[in-house]
C-alpha positions as CSV (number, residue, x, y, z in Angstrom):
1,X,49.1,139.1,-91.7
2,X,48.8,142.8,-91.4
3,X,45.8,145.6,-91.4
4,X,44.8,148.5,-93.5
5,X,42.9,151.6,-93.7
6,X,41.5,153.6,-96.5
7,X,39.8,157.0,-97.0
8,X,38.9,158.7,-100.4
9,X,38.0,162.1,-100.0
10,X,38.2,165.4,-99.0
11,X,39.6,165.6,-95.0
12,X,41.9,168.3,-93.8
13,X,43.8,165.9,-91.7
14,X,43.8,163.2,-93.1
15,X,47.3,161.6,-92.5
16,X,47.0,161.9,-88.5
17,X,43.5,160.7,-89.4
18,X,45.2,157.4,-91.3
19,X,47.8,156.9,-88.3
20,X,45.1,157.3,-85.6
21,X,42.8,154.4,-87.5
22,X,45.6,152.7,-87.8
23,X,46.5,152.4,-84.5
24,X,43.4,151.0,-83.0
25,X,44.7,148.0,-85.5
26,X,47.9,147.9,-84.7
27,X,47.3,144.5,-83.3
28,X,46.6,142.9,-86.3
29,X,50.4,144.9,-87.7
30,X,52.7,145.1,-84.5
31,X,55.7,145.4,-86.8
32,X,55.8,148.3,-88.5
33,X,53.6,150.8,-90.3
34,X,52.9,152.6,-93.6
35,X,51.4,155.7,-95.2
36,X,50.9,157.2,-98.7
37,X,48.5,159.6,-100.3
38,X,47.5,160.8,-104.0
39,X,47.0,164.3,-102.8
40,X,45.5,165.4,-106.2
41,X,42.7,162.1,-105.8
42,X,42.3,162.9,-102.2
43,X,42.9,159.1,-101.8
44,X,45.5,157.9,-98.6
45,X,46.3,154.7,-97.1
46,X,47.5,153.6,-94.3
47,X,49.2,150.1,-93.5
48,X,49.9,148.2,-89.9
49,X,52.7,144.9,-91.0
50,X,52.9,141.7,-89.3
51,X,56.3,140.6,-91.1
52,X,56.2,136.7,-91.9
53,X,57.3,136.8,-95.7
54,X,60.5,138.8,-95.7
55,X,60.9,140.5,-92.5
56,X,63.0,142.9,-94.2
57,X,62.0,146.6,-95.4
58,X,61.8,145.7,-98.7
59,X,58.3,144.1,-98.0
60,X,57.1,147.4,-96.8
61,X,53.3,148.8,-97.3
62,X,52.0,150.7,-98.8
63,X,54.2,149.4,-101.4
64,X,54.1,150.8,-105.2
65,X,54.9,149.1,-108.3
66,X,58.5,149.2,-110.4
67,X,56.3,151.4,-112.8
68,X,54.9,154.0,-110.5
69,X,51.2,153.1,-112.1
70,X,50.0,150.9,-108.9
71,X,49.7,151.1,-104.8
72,X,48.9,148.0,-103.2
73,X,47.7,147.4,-99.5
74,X,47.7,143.8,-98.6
75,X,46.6,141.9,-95.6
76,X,47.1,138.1,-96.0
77,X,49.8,135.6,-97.5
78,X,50.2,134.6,-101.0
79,X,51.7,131.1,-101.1
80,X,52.3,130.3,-104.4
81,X,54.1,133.5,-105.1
82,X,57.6,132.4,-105.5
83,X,56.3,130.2,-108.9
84,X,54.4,133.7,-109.9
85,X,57.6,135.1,-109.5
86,X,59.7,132.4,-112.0
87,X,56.2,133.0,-114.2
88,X,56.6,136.9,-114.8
89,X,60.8,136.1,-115.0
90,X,60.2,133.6,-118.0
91,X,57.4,136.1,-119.4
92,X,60.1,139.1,-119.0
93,X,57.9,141.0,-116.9
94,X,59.7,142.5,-114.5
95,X,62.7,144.4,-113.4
96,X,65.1,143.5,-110.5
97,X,63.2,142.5,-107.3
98,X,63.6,144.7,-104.3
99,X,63.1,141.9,-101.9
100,X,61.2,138.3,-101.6
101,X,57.9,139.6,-100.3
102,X,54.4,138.5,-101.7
103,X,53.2,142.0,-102.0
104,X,56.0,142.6,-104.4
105,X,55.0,139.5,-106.7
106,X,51.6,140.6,-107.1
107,X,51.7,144.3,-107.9
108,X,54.3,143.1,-110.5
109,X,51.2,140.4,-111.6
110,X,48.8,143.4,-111.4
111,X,51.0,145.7,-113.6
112,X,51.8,142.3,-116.3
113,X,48.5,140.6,-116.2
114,X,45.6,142.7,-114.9
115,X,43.1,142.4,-112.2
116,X,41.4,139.3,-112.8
117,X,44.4,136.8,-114.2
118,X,46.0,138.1,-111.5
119,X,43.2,136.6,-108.9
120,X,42.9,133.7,-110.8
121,X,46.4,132.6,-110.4
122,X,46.6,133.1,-106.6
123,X,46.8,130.6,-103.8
124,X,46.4,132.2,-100.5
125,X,44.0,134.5,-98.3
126,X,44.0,138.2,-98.8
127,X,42.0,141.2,-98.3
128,X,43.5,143.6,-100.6
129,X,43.1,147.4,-102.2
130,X,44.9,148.2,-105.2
131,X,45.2,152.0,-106.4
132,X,45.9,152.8,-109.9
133,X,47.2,156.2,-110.2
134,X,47.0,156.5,-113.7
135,X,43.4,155.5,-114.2
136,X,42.0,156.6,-110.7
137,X,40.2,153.7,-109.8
138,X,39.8,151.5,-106.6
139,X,39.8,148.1,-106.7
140,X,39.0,146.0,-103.4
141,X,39.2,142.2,-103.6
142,X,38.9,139.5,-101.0
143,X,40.1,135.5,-101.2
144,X,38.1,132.7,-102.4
145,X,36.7,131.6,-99.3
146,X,36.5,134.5,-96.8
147,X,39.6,133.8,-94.6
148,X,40.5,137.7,-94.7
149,X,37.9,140.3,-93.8
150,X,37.3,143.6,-95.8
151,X,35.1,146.3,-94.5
152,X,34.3,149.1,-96.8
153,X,31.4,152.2,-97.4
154,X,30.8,155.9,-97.8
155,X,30.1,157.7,-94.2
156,X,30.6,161.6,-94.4
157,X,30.7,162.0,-98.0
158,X,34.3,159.4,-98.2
159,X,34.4,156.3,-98.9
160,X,36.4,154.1,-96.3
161,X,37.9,150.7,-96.7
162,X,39.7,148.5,-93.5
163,X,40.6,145.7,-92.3
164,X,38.1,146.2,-88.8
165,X,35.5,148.6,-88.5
166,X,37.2,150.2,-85.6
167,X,39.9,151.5,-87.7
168,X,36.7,153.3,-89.2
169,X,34.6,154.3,-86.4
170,X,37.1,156.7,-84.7
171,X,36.6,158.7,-88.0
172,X,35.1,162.4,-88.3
173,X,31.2,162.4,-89.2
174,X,31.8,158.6,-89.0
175,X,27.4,157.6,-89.1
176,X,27.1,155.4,-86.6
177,X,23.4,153.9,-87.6
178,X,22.7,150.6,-86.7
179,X,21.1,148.3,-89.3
180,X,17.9,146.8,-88.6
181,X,18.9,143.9,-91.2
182,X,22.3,143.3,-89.3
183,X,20.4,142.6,-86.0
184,X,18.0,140.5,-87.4
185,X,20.2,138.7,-89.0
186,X,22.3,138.4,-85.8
187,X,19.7,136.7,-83.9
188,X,18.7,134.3,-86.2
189,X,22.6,132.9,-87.0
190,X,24.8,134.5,-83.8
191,X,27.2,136.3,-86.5
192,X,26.3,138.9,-89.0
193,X,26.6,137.8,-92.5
194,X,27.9,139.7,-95.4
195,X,27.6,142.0,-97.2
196,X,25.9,143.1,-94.0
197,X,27.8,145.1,-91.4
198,X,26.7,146.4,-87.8
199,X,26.7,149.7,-89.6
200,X,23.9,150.7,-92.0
201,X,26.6,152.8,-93.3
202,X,29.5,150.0,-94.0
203,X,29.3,146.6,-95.9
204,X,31.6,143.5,-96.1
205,X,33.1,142.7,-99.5
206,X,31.8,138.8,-100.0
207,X,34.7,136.3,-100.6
208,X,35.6,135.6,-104.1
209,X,34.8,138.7,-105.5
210,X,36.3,142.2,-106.7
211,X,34.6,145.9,-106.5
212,X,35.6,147.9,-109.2
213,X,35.4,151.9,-108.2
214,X,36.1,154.4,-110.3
215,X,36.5,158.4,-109.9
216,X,33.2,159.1,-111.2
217,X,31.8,156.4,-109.1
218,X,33.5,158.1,-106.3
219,X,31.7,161.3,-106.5
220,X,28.4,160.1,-107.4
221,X,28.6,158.5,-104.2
222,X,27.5,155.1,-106.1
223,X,27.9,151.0,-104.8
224,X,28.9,149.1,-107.8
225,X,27.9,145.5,-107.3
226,X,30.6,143.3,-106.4
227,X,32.1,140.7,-109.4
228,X,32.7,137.7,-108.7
229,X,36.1,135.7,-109.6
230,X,35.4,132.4,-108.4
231,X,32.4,130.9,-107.1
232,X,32.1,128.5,-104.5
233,X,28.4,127.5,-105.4
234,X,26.4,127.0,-108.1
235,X,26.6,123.8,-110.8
236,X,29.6,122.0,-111.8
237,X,30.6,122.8,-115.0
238,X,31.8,120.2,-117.9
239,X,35.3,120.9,-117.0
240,X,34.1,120.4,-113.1
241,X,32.8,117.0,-113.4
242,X,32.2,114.6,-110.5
243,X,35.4,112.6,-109.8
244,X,35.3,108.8,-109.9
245,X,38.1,106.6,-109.2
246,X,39.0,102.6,-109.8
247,X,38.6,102.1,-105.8
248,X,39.0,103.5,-102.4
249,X,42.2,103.3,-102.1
250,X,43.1,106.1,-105.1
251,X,40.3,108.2,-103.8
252,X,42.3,108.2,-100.2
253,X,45.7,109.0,-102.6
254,X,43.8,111.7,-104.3
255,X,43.1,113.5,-101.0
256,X,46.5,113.0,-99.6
257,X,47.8,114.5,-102.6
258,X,45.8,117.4,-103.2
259,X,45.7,118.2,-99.3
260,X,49.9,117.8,-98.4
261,X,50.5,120.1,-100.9
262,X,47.8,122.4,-99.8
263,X,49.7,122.0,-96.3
264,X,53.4,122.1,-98.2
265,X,52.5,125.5,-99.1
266,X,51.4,127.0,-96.4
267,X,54.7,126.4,-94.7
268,X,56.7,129.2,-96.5
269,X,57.5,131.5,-93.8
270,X,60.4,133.3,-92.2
271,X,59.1,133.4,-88.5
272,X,57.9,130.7,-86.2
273,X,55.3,128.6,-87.1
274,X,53.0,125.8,-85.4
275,X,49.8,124.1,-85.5
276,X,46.3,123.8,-83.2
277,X,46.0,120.2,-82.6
278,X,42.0,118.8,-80.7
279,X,43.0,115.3,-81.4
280,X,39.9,115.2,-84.0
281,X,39.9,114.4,-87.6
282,X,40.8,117.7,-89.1
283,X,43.5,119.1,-86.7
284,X,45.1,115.6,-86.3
285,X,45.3,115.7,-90.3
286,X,46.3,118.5,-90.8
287,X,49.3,117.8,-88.1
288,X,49.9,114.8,-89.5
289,X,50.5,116.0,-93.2
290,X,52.5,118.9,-91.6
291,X,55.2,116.7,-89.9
292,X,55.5,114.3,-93.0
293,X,56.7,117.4,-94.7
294,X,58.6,118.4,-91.8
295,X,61.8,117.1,-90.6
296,X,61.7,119.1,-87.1
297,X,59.4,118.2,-84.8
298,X,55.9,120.3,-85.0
299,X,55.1,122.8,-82.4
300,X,51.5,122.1,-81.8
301,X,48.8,123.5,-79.4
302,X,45.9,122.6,-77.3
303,X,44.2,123.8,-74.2
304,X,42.1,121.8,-71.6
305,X,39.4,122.4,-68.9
306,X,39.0,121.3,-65.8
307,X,35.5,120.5,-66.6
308,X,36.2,116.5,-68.4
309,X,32.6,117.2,-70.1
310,X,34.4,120.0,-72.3
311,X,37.9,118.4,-72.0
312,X,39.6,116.6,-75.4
313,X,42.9,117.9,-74.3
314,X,44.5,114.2,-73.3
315,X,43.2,113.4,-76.8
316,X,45.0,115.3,-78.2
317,X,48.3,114.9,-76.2
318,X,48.0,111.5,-77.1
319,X,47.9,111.9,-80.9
320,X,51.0,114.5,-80.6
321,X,52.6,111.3,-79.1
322,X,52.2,109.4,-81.5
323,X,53.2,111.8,-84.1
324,X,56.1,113.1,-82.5
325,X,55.3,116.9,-82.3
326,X,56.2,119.2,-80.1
327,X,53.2,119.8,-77.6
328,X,52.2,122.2,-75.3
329,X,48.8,122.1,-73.2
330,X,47.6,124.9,-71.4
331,X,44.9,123.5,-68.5
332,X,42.1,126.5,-67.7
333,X,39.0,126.7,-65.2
334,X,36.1,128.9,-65.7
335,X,37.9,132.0,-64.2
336,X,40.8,131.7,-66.5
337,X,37.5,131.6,-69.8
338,X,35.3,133.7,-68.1
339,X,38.4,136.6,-67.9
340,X,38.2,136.6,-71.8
341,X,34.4,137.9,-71.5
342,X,34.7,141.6,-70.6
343,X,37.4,141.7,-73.6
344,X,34.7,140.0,-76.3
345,X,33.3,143.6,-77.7
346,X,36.7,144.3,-78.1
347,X,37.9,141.6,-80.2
348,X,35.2,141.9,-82.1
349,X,34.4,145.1,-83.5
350,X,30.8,144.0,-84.1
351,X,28.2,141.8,-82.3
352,X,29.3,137.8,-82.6
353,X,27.5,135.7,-80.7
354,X,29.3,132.1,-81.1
355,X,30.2,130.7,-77.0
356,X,33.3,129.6,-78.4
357,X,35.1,132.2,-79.1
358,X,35.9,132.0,-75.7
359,X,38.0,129.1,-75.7
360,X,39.4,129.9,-79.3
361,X,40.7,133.4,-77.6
362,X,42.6,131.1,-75.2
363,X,43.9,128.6,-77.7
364,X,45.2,131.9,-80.0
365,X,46.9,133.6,-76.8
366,X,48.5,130.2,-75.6
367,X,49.8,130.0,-78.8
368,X,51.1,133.3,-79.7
369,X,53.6,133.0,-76.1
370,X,55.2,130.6,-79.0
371,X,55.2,130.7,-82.3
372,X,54.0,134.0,-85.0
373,X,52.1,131.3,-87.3
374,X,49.8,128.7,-86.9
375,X,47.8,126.4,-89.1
376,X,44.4,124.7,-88.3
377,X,41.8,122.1,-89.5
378,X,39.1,124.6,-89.6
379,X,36.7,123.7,-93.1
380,X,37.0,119.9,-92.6
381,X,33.0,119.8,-91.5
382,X,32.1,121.8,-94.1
383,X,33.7,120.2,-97.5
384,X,33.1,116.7,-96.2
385,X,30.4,116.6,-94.2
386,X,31.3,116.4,-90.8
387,X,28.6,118.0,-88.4
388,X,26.0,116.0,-86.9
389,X,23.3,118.6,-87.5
390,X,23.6,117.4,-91.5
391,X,22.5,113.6,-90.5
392,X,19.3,115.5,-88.0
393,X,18.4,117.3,-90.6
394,X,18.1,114.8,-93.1
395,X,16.1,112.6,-90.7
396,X,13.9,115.3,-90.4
397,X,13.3,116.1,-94.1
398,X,13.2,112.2,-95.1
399,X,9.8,112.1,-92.8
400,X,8.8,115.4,-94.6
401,X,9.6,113.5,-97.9
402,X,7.1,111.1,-97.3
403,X,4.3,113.4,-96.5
404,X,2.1,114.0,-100.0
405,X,3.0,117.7,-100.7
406,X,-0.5,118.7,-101.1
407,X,-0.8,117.7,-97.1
408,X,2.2,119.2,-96.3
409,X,0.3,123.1,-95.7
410,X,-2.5,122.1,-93.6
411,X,-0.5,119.9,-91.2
412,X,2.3,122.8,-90.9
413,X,-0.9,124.9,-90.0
414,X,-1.7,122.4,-87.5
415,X,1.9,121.7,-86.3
416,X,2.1,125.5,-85.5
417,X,-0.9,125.9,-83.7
418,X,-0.1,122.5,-81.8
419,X,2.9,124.4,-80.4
420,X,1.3,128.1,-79.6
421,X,-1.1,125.5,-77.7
422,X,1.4,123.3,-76.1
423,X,3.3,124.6,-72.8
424,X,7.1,125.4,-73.8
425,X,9.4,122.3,-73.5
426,X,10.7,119.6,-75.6
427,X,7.3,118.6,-77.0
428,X,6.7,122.3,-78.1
429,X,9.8,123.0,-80.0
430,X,9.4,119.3,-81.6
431,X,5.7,120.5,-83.1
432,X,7.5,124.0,-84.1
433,X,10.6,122.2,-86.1
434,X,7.4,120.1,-87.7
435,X,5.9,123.0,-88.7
436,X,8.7,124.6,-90.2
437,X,9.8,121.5,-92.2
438,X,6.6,121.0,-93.3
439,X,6.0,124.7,-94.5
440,X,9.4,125.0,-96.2
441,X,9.4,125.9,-99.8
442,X,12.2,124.1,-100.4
443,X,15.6,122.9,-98.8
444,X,17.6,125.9,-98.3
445,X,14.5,127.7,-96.5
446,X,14.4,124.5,-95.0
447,X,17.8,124.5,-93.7
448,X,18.2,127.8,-92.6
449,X,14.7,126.9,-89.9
450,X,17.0,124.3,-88.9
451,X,20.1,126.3,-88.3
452,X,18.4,129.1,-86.7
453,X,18.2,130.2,-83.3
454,X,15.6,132.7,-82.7
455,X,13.5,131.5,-85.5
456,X,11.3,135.0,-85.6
457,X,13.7,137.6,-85.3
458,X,10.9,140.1,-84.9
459,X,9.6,138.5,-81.9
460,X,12.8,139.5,-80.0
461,X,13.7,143.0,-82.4
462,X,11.3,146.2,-81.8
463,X,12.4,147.2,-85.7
464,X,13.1,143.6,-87.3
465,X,14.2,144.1,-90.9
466,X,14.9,140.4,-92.1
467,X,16.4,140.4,-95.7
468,X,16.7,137.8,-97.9
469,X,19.9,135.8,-98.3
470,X,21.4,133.2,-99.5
471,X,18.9,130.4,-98.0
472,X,15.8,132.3,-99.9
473,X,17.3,130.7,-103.1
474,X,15.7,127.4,-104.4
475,X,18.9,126.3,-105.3
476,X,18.3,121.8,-105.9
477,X,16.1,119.6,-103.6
478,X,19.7,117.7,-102.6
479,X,19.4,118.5,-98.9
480,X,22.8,117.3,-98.1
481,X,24.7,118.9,-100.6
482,X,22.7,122.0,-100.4
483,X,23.6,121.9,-96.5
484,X,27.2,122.0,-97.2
485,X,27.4,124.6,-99.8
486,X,25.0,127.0,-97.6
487,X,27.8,126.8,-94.7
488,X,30.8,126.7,-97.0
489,X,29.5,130.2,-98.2
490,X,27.7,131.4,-95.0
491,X,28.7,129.4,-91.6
492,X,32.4,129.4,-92.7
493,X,33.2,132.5,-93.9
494,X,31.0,134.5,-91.5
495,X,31.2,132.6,-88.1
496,X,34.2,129.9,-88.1
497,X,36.9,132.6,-90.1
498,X,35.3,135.4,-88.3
499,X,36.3,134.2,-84.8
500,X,39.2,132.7,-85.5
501,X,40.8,135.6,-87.7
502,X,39.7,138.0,-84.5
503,X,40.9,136.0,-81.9
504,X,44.0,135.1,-83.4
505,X,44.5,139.2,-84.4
506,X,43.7,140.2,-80.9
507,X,47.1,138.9,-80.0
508,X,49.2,139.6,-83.6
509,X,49.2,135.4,-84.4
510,X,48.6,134.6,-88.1
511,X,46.3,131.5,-88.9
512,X,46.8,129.4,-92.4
513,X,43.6,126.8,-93.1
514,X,44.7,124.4,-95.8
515,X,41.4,122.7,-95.6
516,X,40.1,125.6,-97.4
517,X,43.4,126.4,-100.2
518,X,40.9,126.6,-103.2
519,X,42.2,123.5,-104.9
520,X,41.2,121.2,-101.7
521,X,37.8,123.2,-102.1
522,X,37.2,122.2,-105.1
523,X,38.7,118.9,-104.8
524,X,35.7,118.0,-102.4
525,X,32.8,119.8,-104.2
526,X,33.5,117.3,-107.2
527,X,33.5,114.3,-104.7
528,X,31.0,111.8,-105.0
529,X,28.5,112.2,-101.1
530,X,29.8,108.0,-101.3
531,X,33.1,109.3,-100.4
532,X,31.8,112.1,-97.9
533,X,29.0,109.8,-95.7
534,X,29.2,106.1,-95.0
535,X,27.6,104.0,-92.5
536,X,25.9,107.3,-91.2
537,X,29.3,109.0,-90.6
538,X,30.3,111.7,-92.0
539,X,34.3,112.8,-93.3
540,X,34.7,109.5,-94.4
541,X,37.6,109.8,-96.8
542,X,39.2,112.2,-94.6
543,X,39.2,109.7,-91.8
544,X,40.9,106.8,-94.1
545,X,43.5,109.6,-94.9
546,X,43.9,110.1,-90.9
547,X,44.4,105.9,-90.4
548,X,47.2,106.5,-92.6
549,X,49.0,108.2,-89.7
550,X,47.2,107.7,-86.7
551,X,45.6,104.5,-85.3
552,X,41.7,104.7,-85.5
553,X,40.8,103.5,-81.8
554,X,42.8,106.8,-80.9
555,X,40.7,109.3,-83.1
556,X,37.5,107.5,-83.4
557,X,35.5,108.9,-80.8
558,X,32.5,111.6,-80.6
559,X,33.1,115.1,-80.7
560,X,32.6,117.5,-78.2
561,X,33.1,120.6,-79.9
562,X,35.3,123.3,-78.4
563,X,32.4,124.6,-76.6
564,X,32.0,126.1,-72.8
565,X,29.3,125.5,-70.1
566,X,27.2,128.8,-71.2
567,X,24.4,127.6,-69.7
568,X,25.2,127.7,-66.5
569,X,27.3,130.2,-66.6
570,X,24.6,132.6,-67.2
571,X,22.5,130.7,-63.9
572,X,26.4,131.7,-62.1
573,X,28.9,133.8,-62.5
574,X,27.7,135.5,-65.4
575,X,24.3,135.9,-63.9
576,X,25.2,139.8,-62.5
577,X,26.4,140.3,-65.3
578,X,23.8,139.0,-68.0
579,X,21.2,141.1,-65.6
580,X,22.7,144.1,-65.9
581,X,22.7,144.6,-69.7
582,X,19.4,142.8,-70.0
583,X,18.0,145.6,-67.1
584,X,14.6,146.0,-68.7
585,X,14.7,150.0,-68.1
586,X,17.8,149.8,-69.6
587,X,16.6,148.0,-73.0
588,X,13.9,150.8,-73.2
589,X,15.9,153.3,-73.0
590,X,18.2,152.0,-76.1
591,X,15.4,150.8,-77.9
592,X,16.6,147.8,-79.9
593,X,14.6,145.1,-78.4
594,X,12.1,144.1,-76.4
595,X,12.2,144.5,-73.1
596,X,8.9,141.6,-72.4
597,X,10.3,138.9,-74.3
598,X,14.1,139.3,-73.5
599,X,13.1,139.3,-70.0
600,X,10.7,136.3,-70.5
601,X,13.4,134.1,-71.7
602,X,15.7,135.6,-69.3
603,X,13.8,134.2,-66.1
604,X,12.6,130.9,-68.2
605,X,16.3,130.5,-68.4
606,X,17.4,131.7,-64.5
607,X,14.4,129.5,-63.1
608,X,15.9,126.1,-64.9
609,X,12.8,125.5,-67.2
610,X,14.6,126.1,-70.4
611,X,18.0,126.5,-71.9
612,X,18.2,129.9,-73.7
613,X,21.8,130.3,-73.5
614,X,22.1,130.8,-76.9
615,X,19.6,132.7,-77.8
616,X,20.2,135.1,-75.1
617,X,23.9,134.9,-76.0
618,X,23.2,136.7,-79.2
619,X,21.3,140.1,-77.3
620,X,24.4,140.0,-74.5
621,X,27.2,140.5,-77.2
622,X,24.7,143.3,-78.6
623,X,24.5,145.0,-75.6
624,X,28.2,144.4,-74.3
625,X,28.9,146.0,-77.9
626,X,26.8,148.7,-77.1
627,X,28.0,149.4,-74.0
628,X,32.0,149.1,-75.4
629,X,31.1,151.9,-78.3
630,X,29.2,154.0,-76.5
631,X,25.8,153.3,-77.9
632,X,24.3,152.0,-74.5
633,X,22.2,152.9,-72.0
């Protein structure tokens, strides 16, 4: 895992410029560093290594290919390069290797196959920016599913590219506009999707696709769309049919096979490496597959709290038990996560608003004392339905179902002046959810009511700017599977990968997710929903594949999230703080929202009468942010 930086263009300084960016990443790269420059493109890069596929020198960035032709920046792991490698050896297509790094294999792929082959044949996660000298073009790509992050934009008349934004910011002339679209969308989901940044000025590259830029794009200033490589939505094609099988029992092979080697290959590494284990389905899985394929005992991780409401650590001490791992529990009160607060802005370089990214920083550092790598269950919930919200939300579109549509308009109407009518609580949210379920042209607007926390945007923003995404498209009327393909290309990549890859950064600890290796991906997308829900539970084949290894009674219990008491947290020992940033004279000043209705819900929420943690979570990290960067009052 490692960090880069990018600028194209015309800079008088530009190397010191490089190592300065570089070093406000040097987090995600503690190993060593790299520059290199095409003087006559006015193109440099600069690279920060975390060594886990040959530690040696030879795996070096920026590294350029046998040929001379190609400079490649990577930040990930490819692990199925070692076949690539006996590939291009059988093909003739390269000279004698300089080492046994990944980076190596692909620029050789690059330089033999192209661009896209190249994409198509890798199993990994990577964020990557390949130079071609020869042709003076840029091309930026990012993995299938979003696991590696890849900022990138013109600011100052150059175009930057980078693993954070604050290797960017630091930047001469760097335009430091907010967008409007960013905010908005920040309050309704907690996270900021792509291709959105903070920045008006700087977008994310969406996962699974490439952006082609070429030296005449470069000087027009032009934003070539991005091309996709893969695609995690749309229809199965002929080729991707559903899958069927004789009985259960090959379904639950199918899985195991597709998954262990999934896991198999993300074990390739020459450092340290562990695992999180929760004691829930995915972790204990993903554990479970790990030590079949493991003679040694597996270093695995947890942390508990003191709190039992929040606590699944004896769970998951007694699933390590059982497996035989190696565990180690770390035990923390509400000083130890309310420490990690002040540092949040930090971490991440842009407003993110999920309350458990506290506990995930915790989990990241505990591990780090111990191992370099570790592997989680993240992307179980998504490709087999595991969150509850998907079974709430279909209850609530089943009633909408049997409502005559031509009905459906005038009782939304009546829903929604029901609630402006009714006195907030319970009953008043209830009529508001009615109303939007009612009103929803179809299931993805539907959903993303659902999903939303500050379901008007505008109501909170003093220049709302709501764009269209993903949930504006009509997509099919299949709620369910419409649910899961919104998150698997939203949710996921945006929140879950954002705060883990972050967190785990902050403290130079690489995470691997075999859940989402592109194969188990589309293993599930082609699963029949028999195989995903039964008897009202979700992950159902991935719970037979757990009973396999762990007794049911001992993983068969509901989940309690990794989340923390925000609530009252912001009635306690947060509540100086919350007031501080959410100073009304202070929100005029900075002008980003609105001073009446932040401190509405602010005193609804201090006086007990409702729970707006969350939604007041979203303006805190904002203003912390600001504060951190120098943008507040």
């Amino acid at each position: 895992m490692c960090g880069f930086l990018g600028i194209w263009g015309t800079m008088r300084d530009k190397r010191p410029t490089l190592e300065q960016g570089c070093r406000r990443i040097r987090h995600r790269g503690p190993d060593s560093e790299g520059y290199w420059e095409d003087e006559a493109a006015g193109l440099g890069l600069g690279h920060v290594r975390l060594a886990v596929q040959d530690v040696s020198a030879a795996g070096h960035q920026p590294m350029v290919s046998n040929c001379g032709r190609y400079v490649l920046v990577l930040n990930g792991e490819i692990y199925n390069h070692l076949a690539l490698r006996r590939q291009l050896e059988r093909e003739g297509c390269t000279a004698a290797w300089r080492g046994h790094s990944d980076t190596e294999t692909i620029l050789a792929a690059f330089a033999a196959w192209g661009v896209t082959a190249t994409l198509q044949a890798l199993t990994g996660m990577f964020a990557m920016a390949l130079w071609d000298r020869q042709a003076r073009v840029l091309t930026l790509m990012r993995d299938r599913l979003g696991e590696k992050p890849l900022y990138w934009g013109y600011t100052g008349g150059r175009l930057l590219f980078a693993s954070e934004l604050k290797a960017m910011t630091g930047l001469p002339d760097f335009d430091r506009e907010l967008d409007q679209r960013a905010l908005a969308l920040l309050l309704r989901h907690n996270y900021i999707p792509a291709p959105y940044s903070i920045y008006r000025c700087i977008g994310k590259l969406p996962p699974g696709t490439l952006l082609v830029i070429s030296e005449v794009d470069f000087h027009a200033g032009q934003r070539p769309a991005a091309q996709p490589y893969w695609r995690a939505s749309g229809p199965l094609t002929d080729i991707e049919s559903m899958l069927s099988f004789s009985n259960d029992t090959q379904a639950v092979d199918a899985l195991e096979s597709v998954l262990g080697q999934a896991v198999q290959g993300q074990l390739i590494s020459d450092v340290s490496l562990g695992a999180f284990l929760s004691g829930g389905i995915d972790s204990s899985v993903v554990v479970s597959l790990m030590q079949q394929h493991n003679p040694n005992p597996v270093r695995t991780f947890s942390i508990g709290f003191d709190d039992p409401a929040y606590n699944e650590a004896e769970h998951a001490k007694a699933v390590a038990r059982h497996l035989g791992t190696q565990h180690t529990e770390l035990y923390v009160g509400a000083n130890d996560a309310l420490a990690v607060v002040p540092h949040l802005a930090d971490i991440y370089d842009e407003p993110f608003a999920d309350a458990s990214q506290i506990p995930t920083s915790l989990v990241m550092r505990l591990a780090r004392q111990h191992v370099t790598v570790a592997l989680s269950g993240d992307g179980g919930d998504e490709l087999f339905g595991g969150y509850s919200r998907y079974f709430r939300a279909l209850s609530w579109w089943r009633r909408r179902e049997g409502i005559p549509g031509m009905m459906r308009p005038s009782l939304a109407l009546a829903a929604r002046a029901g609630a402006l009518l009714t006195p907030g609580g319970e009953v008043r949210d209830k009529l508001g959810k009615l109303s939007d379920v009612l009103s929803a042209r179809h299931a993805g607007a539907f959903y993303r009511q659902f999903v939303s926390y500050w379901r008007d945007p505008a109501s909170a923003l003093l220049r709302a700017d709501m764009p269209e995404t993903l949930f504006d498209e009509p997509g099919g009327n299949d709620l369910f599977t419409r649910m899961l393909m919104l998150d698997a290309v939203t949710y996921l990549p945006d929140d879950i990968l954002v705060k883990v890859d972050r967190a785990a950064m902050a403290v130079s600890l690489e995470t691997r997710v075999p859940m989402l290796d592109h194969h188990v991906f589309e293993f599930a997308r082609r699963l029949p929903q028999t195989y995903k829900v039964r008897d009202g539970k979700g992950k159902w084949l991935l719970r037979q594949l757990l009973y396999r290894h762990v007794p049911q009674e001992m993983v068969d219990r509901p989940k309690k999230g990794f989340s923390v008491p925000l609530a009252n947290w912001l009635r306690g020992p947060l509540k100086d703080w919350g007031a501080a940033l959410l100073d009304p004279a202070r929100l005029q000043r900075e002008e980003v929202f609105r001073p009446d209705w932040i401190q509405r819900k602010w005193q609804e929420h201090q006086a007990g009468k409702r729970d707006w943690s969350t939604h007041l979570w979203s303006v805190l990290m904002t203003q912390a942010w600001l504060e951190r960067h120098g943008l507040g009052g």
